[in-house]
DRENZAVEX-388340 format. One line per field, with one value per residue: x, y, z of N, C-alpha, C, O, CB in turn; residue in one letter; residue number from 0. Coordinates in nm, 3 decimals. Glycine has a CB too. Layout:
BEGIN
nx: X,...
ny: Y,...
nz: Z,...
cax: X,...
cay: Y,...
caz: Z,...
cx: X,...
cy: Y,...
cz: Z,...
ox: X,...
oy: Y,...
oz: Z,...
cbx: X,...
cby: Y,...
cbz: Z,...
residuo: a,...
num: NUM,...
END
This chain:
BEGIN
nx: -4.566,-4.280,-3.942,-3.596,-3.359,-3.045,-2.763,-2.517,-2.151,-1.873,-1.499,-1.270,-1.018,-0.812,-0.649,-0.792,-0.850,-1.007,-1.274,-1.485,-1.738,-2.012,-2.222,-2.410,-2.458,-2.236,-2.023,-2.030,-1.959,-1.734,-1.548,-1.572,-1.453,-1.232,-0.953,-0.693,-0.711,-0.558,-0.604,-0.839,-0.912,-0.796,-0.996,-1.250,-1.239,-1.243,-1.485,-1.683,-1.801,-2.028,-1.956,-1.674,-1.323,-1.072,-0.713,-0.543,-0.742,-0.661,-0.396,-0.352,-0.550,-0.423,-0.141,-0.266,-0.322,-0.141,0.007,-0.116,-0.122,0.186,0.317,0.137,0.297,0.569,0.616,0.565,0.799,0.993,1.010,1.136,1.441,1.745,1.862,1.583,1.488,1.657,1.613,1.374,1.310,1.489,1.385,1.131,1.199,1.317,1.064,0.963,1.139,1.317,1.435,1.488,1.684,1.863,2.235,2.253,2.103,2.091,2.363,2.329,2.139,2.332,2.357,2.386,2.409,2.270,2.184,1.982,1.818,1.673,1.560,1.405,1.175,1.100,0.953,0.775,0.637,0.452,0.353,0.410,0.566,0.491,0.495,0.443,0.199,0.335,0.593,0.738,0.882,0.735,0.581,0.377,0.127,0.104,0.081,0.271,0.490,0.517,0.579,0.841,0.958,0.954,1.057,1.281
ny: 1.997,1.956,1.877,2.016,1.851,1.866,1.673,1.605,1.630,1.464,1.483,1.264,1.222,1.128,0.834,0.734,0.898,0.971,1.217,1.342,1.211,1.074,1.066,0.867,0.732,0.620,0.554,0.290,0.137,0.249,0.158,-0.150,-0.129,-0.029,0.057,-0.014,-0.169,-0.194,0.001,-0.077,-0.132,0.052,0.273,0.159,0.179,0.466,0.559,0.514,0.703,0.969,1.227,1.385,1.255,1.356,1.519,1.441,1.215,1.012,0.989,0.857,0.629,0.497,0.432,0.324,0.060,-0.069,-0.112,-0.283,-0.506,-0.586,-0.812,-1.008,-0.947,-0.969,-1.236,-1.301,-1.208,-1.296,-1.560,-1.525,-1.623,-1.469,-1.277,-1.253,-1.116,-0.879,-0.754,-0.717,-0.539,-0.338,-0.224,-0.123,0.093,0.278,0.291,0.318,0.096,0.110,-0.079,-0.369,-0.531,-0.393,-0.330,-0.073,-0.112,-0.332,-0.345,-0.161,-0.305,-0.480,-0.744,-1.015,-1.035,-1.246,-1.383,-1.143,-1.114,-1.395,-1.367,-1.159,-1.257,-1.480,-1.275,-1.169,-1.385,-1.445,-1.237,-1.061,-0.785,-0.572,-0.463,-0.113,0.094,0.286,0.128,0.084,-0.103,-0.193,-0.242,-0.459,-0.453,-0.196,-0.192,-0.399,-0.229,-0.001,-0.117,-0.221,0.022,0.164,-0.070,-0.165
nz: -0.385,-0.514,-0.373,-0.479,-0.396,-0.272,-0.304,-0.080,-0.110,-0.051,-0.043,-0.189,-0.247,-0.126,-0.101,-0.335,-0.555,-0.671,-0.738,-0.629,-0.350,-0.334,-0.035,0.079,-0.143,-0.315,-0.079,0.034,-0.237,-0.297,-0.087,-0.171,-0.428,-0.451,-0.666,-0.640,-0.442,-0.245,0.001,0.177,0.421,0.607,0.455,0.531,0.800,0.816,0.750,0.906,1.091,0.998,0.929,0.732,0.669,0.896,0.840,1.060,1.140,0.940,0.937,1.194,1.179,0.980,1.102,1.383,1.201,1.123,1.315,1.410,1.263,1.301,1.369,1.193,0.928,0.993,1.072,0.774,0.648,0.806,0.668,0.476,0.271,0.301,0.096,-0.058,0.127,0.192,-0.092,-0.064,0.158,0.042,-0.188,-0.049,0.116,-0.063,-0.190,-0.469,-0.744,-1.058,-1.179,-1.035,-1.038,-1.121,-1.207,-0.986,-0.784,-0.697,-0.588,-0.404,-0.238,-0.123,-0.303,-0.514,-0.923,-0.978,-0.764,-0.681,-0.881,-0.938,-0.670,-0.703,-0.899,-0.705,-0.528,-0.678,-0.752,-0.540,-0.498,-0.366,-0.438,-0.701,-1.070,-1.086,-1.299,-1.403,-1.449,-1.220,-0.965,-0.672,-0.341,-0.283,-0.097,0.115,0.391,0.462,0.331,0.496,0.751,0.709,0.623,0.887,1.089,1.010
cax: -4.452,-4.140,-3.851,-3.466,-3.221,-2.856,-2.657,-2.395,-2.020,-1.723,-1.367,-1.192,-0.898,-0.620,-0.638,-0.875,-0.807,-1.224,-1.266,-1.539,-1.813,-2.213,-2.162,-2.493,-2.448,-2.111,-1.943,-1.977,-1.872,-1.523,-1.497,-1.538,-1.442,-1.082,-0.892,-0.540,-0.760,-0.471,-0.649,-0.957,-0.895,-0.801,-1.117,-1.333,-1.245,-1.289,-1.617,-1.765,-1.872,-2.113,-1.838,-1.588,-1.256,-0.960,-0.603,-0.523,-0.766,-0.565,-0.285,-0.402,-0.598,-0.303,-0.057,-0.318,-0.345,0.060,0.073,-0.188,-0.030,0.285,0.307,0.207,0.416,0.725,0.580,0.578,0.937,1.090,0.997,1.190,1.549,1.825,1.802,1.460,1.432,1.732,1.545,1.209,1.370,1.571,1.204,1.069,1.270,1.303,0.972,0.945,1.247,1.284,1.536,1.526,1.780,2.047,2.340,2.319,1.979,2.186,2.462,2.266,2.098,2.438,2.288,2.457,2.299,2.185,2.085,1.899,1.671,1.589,1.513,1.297,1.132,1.004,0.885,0.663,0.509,0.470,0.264,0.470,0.616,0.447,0.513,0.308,0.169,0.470,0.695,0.789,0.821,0.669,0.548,0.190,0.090,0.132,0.130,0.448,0.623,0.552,0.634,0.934,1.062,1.003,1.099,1.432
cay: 2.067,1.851,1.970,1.992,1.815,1.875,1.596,1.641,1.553,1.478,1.467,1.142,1.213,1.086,0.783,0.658,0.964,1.008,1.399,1.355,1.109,1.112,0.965,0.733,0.599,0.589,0.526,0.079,0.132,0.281,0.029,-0.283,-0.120,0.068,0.042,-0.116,-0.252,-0.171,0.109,-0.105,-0.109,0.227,0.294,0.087,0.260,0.609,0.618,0.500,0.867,1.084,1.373,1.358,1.247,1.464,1.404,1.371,1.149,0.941,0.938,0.818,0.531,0.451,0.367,0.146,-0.083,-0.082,-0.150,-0.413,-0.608,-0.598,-0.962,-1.094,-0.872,-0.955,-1.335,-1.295,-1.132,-1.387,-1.670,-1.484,-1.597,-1.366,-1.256,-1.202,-0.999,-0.794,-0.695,-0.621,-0.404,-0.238,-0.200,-0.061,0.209,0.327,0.311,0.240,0.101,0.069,-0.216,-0.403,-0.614,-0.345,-0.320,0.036,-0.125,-0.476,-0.276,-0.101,-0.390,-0.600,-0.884,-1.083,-1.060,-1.417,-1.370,-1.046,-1.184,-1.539,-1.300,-1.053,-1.355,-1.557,-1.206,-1.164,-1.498,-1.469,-1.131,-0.922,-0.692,-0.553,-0.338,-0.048,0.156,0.381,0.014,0.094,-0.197,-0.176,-0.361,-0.443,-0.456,-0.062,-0.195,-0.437,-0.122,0.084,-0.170,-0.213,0.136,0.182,-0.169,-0.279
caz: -0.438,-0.541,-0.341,-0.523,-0.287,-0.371,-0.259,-0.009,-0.159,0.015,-0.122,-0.102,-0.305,-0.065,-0.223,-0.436,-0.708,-0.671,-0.699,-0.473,-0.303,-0.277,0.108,0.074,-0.269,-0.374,0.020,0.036,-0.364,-0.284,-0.022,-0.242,-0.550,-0.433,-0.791,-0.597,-0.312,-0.064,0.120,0.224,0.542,0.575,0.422,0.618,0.937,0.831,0.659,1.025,1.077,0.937,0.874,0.615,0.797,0.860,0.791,1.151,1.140,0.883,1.034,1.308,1.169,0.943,1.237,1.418,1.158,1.099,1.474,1.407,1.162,1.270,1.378,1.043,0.836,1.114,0.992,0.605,0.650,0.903,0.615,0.353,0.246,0.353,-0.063,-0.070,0.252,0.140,-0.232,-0.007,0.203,-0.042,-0.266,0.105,0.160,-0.182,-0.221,-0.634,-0.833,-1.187,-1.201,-0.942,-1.126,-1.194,-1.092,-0.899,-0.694,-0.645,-0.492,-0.288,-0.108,-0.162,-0.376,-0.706,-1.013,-1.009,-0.646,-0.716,-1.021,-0.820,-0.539,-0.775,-0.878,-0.585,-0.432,-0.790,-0.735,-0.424,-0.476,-0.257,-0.517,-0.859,-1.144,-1.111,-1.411,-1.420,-1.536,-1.170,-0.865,-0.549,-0.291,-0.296,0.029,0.195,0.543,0.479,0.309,0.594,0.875,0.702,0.670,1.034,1.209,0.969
cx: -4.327,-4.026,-3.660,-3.371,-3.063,-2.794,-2.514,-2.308,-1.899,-1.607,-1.349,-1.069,-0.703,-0.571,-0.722,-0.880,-0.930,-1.180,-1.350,-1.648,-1.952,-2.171,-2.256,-2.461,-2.283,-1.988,-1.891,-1.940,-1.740,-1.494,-1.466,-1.476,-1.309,-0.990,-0.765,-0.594,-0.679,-0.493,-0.793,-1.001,-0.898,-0.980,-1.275,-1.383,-1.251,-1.371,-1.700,-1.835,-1.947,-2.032,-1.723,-1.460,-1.151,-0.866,-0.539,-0.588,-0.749,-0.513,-0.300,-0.481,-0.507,-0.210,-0.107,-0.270,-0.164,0.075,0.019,-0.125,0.116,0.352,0.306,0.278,0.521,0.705,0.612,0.736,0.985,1.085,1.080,1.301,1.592,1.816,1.690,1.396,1.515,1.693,1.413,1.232,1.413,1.436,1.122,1.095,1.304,1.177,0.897,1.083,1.205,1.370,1.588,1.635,1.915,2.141,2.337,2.206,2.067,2.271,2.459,2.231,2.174,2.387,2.422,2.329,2.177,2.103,1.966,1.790,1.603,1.504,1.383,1.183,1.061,0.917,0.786,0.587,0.415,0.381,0.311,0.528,0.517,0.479,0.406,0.296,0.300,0.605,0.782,0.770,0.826,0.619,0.432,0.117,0.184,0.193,0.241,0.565,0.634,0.610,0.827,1.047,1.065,1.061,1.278,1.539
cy: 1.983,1.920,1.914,1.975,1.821,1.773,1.654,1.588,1.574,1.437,1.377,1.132,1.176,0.929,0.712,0.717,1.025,1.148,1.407,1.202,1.129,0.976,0.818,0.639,0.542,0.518,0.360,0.080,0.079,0.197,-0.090,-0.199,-0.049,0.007,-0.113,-0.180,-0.273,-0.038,0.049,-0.109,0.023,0.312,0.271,0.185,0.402,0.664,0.555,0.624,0.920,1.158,1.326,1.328,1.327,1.395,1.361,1.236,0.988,0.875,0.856,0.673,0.425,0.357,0.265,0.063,-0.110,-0.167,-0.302,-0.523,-0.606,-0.753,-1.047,-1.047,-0.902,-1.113,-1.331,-1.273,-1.220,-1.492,-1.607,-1.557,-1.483,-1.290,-1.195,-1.102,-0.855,-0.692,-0.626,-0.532,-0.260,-0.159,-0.092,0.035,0.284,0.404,0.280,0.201,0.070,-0.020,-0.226,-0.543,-0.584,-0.327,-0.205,0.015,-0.243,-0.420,-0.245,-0.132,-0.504,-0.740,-0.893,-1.079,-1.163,-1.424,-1.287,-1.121,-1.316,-1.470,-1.212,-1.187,-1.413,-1.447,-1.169,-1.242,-1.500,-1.327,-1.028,-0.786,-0.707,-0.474,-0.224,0.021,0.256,0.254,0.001,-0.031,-0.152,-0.233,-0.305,-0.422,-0.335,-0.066,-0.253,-0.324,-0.007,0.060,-0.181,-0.088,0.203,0.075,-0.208,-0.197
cz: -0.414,-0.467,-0.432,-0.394,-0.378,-0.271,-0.227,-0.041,-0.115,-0.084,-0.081,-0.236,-0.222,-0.141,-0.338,-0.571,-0.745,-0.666,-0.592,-0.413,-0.261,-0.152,0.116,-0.009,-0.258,-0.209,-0.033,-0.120,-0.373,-0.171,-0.044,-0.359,-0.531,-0.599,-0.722,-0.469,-0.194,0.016,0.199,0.342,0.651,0.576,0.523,0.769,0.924,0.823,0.801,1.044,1.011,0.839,0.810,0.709,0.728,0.825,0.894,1.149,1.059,0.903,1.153,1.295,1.124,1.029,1.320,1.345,1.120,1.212,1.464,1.391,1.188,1.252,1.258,0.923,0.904,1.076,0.838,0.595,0.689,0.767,0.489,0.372,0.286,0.213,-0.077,0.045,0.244,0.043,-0.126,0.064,0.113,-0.119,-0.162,0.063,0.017,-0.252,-0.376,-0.677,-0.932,-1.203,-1.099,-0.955,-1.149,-1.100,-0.932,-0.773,-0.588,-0.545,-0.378,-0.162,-0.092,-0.140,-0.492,-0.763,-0.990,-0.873,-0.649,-0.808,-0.971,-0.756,-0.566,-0.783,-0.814,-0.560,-0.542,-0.742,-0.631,-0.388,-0.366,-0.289,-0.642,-0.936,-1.183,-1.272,-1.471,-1.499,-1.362,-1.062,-0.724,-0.480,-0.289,-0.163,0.149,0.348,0.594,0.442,0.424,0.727,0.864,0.678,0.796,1.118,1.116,0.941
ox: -4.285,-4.011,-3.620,-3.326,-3.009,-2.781,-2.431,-2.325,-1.829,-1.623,-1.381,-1.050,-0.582,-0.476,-0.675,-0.900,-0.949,-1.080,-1.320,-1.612,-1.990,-2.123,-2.216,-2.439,-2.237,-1.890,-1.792,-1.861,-1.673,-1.376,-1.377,-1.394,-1.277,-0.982,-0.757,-0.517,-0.702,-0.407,-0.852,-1.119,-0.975,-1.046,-1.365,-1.487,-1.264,-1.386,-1.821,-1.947,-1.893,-2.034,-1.678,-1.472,-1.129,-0.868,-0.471,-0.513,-0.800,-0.523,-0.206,-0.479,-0.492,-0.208,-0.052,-0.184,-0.114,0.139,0.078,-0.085,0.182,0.416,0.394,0.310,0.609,0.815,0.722,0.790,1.055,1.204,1.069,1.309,1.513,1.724,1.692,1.292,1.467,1.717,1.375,1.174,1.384,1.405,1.060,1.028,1.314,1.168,0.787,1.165,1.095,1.358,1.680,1.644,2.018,2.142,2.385,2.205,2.095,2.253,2.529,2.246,2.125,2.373,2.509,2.214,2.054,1.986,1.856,1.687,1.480,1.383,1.288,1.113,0.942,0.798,0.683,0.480,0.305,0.343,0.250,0.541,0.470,0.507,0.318,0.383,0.332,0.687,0.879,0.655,0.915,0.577,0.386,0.027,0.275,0.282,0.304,0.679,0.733,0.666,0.911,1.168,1.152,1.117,1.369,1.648
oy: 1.951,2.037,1.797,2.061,1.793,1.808,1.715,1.467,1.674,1.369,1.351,1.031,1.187,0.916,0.632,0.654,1.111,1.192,1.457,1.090,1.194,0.863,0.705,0.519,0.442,0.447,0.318,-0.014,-0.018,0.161,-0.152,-0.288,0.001,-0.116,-0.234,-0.242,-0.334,0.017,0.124,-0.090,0.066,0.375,0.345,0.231,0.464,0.781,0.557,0.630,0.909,1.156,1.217,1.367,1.359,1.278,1.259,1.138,0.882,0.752,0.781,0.600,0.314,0.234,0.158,-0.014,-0.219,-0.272,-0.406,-0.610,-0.628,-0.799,-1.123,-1.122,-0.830,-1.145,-1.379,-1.346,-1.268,-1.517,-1.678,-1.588,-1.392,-1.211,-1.076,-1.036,-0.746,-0.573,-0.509,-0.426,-0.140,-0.043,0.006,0.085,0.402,0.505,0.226,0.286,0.016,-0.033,-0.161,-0.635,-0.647,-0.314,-0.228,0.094,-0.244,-0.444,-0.270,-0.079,-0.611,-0.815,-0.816,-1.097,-1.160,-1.460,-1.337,-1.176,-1.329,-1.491,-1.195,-1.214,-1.414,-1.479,-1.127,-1.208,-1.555,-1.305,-0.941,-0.694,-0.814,-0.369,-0.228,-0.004,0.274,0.288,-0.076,-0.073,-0.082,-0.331,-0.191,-0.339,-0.359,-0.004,-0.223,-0.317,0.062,0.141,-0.163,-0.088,0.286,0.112,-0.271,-0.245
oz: -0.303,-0.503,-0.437,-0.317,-0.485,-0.154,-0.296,-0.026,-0.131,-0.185,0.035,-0.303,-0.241,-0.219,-0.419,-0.675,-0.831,-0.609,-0.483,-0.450,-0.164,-0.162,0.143,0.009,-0.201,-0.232,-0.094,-0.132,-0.409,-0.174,0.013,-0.383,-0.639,-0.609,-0.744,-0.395,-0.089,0.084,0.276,0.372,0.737,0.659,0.561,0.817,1.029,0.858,0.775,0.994,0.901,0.715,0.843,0.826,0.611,0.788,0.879,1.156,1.095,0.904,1.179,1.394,1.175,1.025,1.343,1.387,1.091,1.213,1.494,1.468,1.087,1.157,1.216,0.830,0.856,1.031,0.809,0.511,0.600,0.748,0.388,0.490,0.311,0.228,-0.109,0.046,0.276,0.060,-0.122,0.041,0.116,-0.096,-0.203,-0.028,0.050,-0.322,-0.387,-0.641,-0.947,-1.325,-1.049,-0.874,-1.175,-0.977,-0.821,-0.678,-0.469,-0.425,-0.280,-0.051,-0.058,-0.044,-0.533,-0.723,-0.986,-0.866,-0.626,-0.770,-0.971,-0.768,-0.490,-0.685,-0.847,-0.560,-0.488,-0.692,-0.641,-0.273,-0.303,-0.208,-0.681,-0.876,-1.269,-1.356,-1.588,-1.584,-1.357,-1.055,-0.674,-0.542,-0.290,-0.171,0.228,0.406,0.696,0.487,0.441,0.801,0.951,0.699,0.825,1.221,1.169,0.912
cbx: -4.438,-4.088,-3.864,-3.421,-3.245,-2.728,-2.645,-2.387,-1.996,-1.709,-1.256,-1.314,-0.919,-0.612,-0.570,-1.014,-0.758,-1.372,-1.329,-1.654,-1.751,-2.423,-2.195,-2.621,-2.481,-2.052,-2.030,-2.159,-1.857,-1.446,-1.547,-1.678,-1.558,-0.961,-0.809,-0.362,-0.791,-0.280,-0.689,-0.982,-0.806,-0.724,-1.108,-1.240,-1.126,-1.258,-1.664,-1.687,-1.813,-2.165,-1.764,-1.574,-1.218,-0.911,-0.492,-0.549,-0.820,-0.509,-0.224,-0.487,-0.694,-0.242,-0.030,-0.465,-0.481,0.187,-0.004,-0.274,-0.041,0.332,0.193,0.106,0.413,0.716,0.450,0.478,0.971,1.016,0.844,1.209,1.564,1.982,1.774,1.385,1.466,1.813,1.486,1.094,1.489,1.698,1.083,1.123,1.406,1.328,0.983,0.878,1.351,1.282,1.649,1.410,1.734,2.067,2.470,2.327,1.807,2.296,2.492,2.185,1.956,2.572,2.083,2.538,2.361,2.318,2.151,1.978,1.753,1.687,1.634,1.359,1.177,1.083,0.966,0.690,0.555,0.629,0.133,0.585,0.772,0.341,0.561,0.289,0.037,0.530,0.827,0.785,0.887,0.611,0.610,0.110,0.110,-0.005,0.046,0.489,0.606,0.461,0.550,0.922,1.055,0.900,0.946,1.422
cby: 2.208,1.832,1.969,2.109,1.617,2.081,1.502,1.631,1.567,1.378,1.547,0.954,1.351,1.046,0.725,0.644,0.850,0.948,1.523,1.525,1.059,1.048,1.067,0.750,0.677,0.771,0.543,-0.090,0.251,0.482,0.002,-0.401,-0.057,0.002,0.233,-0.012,-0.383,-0.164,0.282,-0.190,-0.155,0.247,0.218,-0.055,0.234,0.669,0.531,0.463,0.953,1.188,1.474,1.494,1.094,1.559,1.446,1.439,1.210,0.964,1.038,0.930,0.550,0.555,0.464,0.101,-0.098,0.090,-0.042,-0.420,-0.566,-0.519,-0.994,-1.156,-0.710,-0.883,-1.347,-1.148,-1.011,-1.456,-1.731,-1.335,-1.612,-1.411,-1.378,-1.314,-1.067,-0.856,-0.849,-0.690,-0.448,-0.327,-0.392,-0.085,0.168,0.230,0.409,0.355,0.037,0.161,-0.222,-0.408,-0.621,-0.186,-0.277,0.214,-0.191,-0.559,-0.186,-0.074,-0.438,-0.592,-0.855,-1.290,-1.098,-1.593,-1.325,-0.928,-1.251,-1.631,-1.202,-0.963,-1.386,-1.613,-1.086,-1.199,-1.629,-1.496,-1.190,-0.965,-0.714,-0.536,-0.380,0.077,0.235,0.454,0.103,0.204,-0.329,-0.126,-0.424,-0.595,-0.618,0.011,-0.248,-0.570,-0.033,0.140,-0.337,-0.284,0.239,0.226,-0.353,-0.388
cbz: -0.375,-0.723,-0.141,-0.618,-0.216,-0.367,-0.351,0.105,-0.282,0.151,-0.121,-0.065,-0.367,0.175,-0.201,-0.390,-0.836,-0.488,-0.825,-0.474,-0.209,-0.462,0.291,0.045,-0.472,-0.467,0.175,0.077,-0.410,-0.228,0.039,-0.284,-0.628,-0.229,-0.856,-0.553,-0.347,-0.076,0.039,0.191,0.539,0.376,0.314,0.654,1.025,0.790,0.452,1.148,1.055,1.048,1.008,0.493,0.871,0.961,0.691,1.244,1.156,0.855,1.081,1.355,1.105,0.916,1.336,1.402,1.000,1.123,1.640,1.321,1.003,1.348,1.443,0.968,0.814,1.346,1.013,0.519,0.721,1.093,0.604,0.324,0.145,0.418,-0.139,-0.086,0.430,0.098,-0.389,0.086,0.262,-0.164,-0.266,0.258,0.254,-0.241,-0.180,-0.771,-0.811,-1.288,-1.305,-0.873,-1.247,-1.280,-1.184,-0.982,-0.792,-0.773,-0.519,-0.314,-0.108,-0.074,-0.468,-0.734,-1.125,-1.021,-0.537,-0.785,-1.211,-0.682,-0.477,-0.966,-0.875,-0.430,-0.344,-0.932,-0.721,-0.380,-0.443,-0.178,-0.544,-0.883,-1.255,-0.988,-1.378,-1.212,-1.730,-1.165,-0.872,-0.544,-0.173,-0.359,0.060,0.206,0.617,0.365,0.153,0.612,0.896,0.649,0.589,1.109,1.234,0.818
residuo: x,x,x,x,x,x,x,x,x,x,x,x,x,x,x,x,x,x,x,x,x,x,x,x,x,x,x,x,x,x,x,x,x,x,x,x,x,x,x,x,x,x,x,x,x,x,x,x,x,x,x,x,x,x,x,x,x,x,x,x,x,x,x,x,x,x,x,x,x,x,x,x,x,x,x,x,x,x,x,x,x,x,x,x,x,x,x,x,x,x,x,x,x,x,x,x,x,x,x,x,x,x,x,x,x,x,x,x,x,x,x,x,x,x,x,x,x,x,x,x,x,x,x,x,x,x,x,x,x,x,x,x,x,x,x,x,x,x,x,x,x,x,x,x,x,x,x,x,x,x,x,x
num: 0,1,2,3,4,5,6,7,8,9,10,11,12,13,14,15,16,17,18,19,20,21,22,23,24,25,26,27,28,29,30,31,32,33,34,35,36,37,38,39,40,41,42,43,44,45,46,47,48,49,50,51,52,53,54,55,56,57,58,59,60,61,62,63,64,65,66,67,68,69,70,71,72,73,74,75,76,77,78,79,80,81,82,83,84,85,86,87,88,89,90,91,92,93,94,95,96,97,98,99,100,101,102,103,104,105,106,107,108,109,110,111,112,113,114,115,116,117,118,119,120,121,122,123,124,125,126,127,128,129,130,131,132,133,134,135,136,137,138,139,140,141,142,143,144,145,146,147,148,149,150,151
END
Protein backbone atom coordinates (compact mmCIF):
# COMPACT_ATOMS: atom_id res chain seq x y z
CA UNK A 1 0.00 0.00 0.00
CA UNK A 2 1.53 3.31 -1.47
CA UNK A 3 1.45 5.86 1.23
CA UNK A 4 0.52 9.90 0.25
CA UNK A 5 3.23 12.09 1.85
CA UNK A 6 2.39 15.80 1.87
CA UNK A 7 5.43 17.74 1.86
CA UNK A 8 6.23 19.99 4.62
CA UNK A 9 6.41 23.94 3.41
CA UNK A 10 7.95 26.67 5.00
CA UNK A 11 7.50 30.39 4.23
CA UNK A 12 10.53 32.23 3.16
CA UNK A 13 9.04 35.38 2.10
CA UNK A 14 11.32 37.87 4.01
CA UNK A 15 13.30 38.02 1.21
CA UNK A 16 13.38 36.01 -1.55
CA UNK A 17 9.43 36.91 -2.46
CA UNK A 18 9.11 32.72 -2.50
CA UNK A 19 5.49 32.18 -1.02
CA UNK A 20 6.86 29.19 0.39
CA UNK A 21 9.75 26.36 0.40
CA UNK A 22 9.75 22.36 0.11
CA UNK A 23 12.83 22.42 2.89
CA UNK A 24 14.66 19.28 1.09
CA UNK A 25 14.29 20.23 -2.48
CA UNK A 26 13.99 23.71 -2.99
CA UNK A 27 16.39 24.89 0.42
CA UNK A 28 20.43 24.71 -1.52
CA UNK A 29 18.15 26.25 -4.67
CA UNK A 30 17.27 29.55 -2.80
CA UNK A 31 20.72 29.56 -1.61
CA UNK A 32 22.47 29.58 -5.03
CA UNK A 33 19.64 30.87 -6.87
CA UNK A 34 18.59 34.19 -4.50
CA UNK A 35 17.24 36.56 -7.50
CA UNK A 36 19.61 39.86 -6.04
CA UNK A 37 22.06 37.36 -4.45
CA UNK A 38 22.54 39.87 -1.51
CA UNK A 39 20.85 37.74 1.15
CA UNK A 40 23.16 34.64 0.67
CA UNK A 41 24.66 34.84 3.54
CA UNK A 42 21.85 35.59 5.48
CA UNK A 43 20.48 32.64 4.02
CA UNK A 44 23.16 30.33 4.50
CA UNK A 45 23.10 30.71 8.22
CA UNK A 46 19.51 30.27 8.81
CA UNK A 47 18.56 27.24 6.89
CA UNK A 48 21.25 25.34 9.38
CA UNK A 49 18.20 24.07 11.36
CA UNK A 50 15.57 21.77 10.80
CA UNK A 51 12.78 24.45 11.93
CA UNK A 52 11.78 27.27 9.92
CA UNK A 53 13.69 30.38 11.46
CA UNK A 54 12.11 33.13 13.40
CA UNK A 55 12.41 36.79 13.01
CA UNK A 56 14.36 37.12 16.13
CA UNK A 57 16.23 34.82 14.70
CA UNK A 58 16.96 37.23 11.76
CA UNK A 59 17.74 39.81 13.45
CA UNK A 60 20.03 38.34 15.16
CA UNK A 61 21.90 36.70 12.36
CA UNK A 62 21.65 39.95 10.41
CA UNK A 63 23.80 42.04 12.95
CA UNK A 64 26.53 39.31 13.18
CA UNK A 65 27.37 39.47 9.82
CA UNK A 66 27.19 43.57 9.85
CA UNK A 67 29.50 43.23 12.86
CA UNK A 68 31.48 40.84 10.72
CA UNK A 69 32.13 42.81 7.89
CA UNK A 70 32.61 45.78 9.31
CA UNK A 71 36.34 46.01 8.63
CA UNK A 72 35.97 45.51 4.95
CA UNK A 73 33.10 47.76 4.42
CA UNK A 74 35.18 50.49 6.91
CA UNK A 75 37.97 49.37 3.91
CA UNK A 76 35.84 49.84 0.68
CA UNK A 77 34.68 53.27 2.30
CA UNK A 78 38.14 54.56 3.58
CA UNK A 79 39.31 54.13 -0.37
CA UNK A 80 36.51 56.32 -1.56
CA UNK A 81 37.11 60.06 -2.54
CA UNK A 82 35.61 62.55 -0.17
CA UNK A 83 32.73 62.83 -3.36
CA UNK A 84 32.14 59.43 -3.64
CA UNK A 85 31.79 58.65 0.08
CA UNK A 86 29.53 61.68 0.43
CA UNK A 87 26.90 60.27 -2.64
CA UNK A 88 27.20 56.62 -0.78
CA UNK A 89 26.26 57.84 2.28
CA UNK A 90 23.72 60.09 1.15
CA UNK A 91 22.26 56.74 -1.15
CA UNK A 92 22.70 54.86 2.57
CA UNK A 93 20.59 56.66 4.55
CA UNK A 94 17.99 57.38 2.12
CA UNK A 95 17.88 54.16 1.26
CA UNK A 96 16.62 54.47 -2.73
CA UNK A 97 17.01 57.78 -4.70
CA UNK A 98 15.69 58.62 -7.92
CA UNK A 99 18.22 61.25 -9.00
CA UNK A 100 21.06 60.89 -7.58
CA UNK A 101 22.16 63.74 -9.83
CA UNK A 102 19.51 66.36 -8.83
CA UNK A 103 19.83 69.12 -7.42
CA UNK A 104 17.54 68.51 -4.14
CA UNK A 105 19.83 64.94 -3.52
CA UNK A 106 23.23 67.07 -4.41
CA UNK A 107 22.21 69.53 -1.78
CA UNK A 108 21.54 67.24 0.54
CA UNK A 109 24.89 65.46 0.59
CA UNK A 110 26.59 68.98 -0.38
CA UNK A 111 28.11 67.89 -3.76
CA UNK A 112 28.40 70.08 -7.34
CA UNK A 113 26.76 68.92 -10.16
CA UNK A 114 29.93 67.93 -11.90
CA UNK A 115 31.15 66.44 -8.63
CA UNK A 116 27.90 64.56 -8.02
CA UNK A 117 27.69 62.76 -11.64
CA UNK A 118 31.74 61.82 -11.60
CA UNK A 119 30.87 60.60 -8.14
CA UNK A 120 27.55 58.68 -9.38
CA UNK A 121 29.73 57.31 -11.89
CA UNK A 122 32.83 55.73 -10.40
CA UNK A 123 30.38 54.21 -7.62
CA UNK A 124 28.32 52.46 -10.88
CA UNK A 125 31.51 51.00 -12.13
CA UNK A 126 32.66 50.19 -9.31
CA UNK A 127 29.37 48.09 -8.51
CA UNK A 128 28.56 49.75 -5.35
CA UNK A 129 25.36 51.44 -6.39
CA UNK A 130 22.52 50.16 -8.99
CA UNK A 131 19.33 51.10 -10.44
CA UNK A 132 16.85 48.90 -9.10
CA UNK A 133 13.63 47.84 -11.00
CA UNK A 134 11.66 50.73 -9.65
CA UNK A 135 14.45 53.27 -12.04
CA UNK A 136 15.43 53.69 -8.33
CA UNK A 137 19.42 53.72 -6.93
CA UNK A 138 20.64 51.80 -4.25
CA UNK A 139 23.43 50.34 -2.99
CA UNK A 140 24.06 46.83 -3.89
CA UNK A 141 25.63 45.42 -1.23
CA UNK A 142 22.90 45.45 2.08
CA UNK A 143 25.67 45.03 4.54
CA UNK A 144 27.60 48.37 3.30
CA UNK A 145 24.07 50.19 3.48
CA UNK A 146 23.52 49.03 6.83
CA UNK A 147 27.08 49.58 8.26
CA UNK A 148 26.74 52.80 6.94
CA UNK A 149 23.53 53.96 8.43
CA UNK A 150 24.76 52.88 11.76
CA UNK A 151 28.71 53.75 11.83
CA UNK A 152 28.67 57.41 9.67
Amino acid sequence: MAMNKTKKLFPLGIATGAAHCNRKVERETLKLNLVSGSHTWLWARLWDDDAPPTTQQVGSIWQTIVAEDTSMVSYSVRNLSATQRAMLLGIARAGTVLHPTGRRFLTSARLSASTGSSAKEVLEANDLIRQNNEEQWELVDPVMAAYLRAHV
